[in-house]
C-alpha positions in Angstrom: 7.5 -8.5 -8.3 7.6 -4.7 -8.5 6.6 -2.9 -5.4 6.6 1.0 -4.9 8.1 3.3 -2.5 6.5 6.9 -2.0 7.1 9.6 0.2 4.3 12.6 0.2 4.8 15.7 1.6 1.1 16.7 3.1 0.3 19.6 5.7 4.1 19.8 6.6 4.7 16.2 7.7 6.4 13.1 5.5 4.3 10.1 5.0 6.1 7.7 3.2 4.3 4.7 1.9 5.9 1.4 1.1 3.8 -1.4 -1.3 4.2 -5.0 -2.1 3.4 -8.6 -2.8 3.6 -10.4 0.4 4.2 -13.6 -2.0 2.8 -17.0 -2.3 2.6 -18.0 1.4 0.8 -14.9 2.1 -1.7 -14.3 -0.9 -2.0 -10.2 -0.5 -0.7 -7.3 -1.2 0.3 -4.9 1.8 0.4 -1.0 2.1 2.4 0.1 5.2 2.2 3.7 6.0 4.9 5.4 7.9 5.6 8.7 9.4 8.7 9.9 11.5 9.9 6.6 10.9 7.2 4.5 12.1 4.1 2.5 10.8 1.4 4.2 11.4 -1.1 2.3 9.6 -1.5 -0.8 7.2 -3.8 -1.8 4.3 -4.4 -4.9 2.7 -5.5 -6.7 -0.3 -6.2 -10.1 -0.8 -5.8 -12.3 -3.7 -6.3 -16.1 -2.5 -9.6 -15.9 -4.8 -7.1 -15.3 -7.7 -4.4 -18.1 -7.1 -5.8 -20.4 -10.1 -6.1 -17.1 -12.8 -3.4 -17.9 -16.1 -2.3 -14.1 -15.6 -1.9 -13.7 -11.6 1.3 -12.2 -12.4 -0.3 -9.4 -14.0 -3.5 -9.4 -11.3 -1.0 -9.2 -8.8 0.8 -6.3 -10.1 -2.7 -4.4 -11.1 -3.2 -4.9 -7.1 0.0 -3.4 -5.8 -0.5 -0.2 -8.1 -4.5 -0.2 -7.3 -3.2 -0.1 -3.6 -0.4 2.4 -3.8 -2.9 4.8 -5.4 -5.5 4.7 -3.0 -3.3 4.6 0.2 -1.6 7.9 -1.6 -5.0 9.6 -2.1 -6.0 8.8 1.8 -3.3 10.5 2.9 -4.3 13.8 0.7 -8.0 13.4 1.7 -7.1 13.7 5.8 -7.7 10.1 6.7 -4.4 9.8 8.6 -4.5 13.5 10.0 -5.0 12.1 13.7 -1.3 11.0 13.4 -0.5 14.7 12.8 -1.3 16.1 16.5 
């Protein structure tokens, strides 16, 4: 599975945000967010209500970009600004 690797420039500082499938052990996606090299700050998604759906694949995948997106917009909308100071 696909996962996505960002980095956003916002008010002078690098956050880089890293998305995946934790796989079948786990049963979530995971956001980390990172800046100056460490995690400052983790999301997650859950998808044990899922595990018996013909098309996880594609449920899982929907979750990872669903995730990305919002952890991305977050960032833009100040929500992590208290890592900034």
């Amino acid at each position: 599975m696909e996962g996505y690797n960002t980095t956003i420039e916002y008010k002078g500082a690098s956050f880089m945000v890293q998305t995946q499938d934790k796989g079948p052990a786990f049963n979530y996606v995971e956001s980390l967010i990172y800046l100056a090299g460490r995690v400052i700050a983790s999301k997650r998604l859950s998808y044990s209500d899922q595990l018996n759906q013909p098309n996880l694949k594609e449920i899982i995948q929907n979750l990872v970009e669903e995730l990305h997106a919002d952890v991305l917009d977050e960032i833009v909308e100040g929500k992590y600004d208290k890592f900034l100071e």
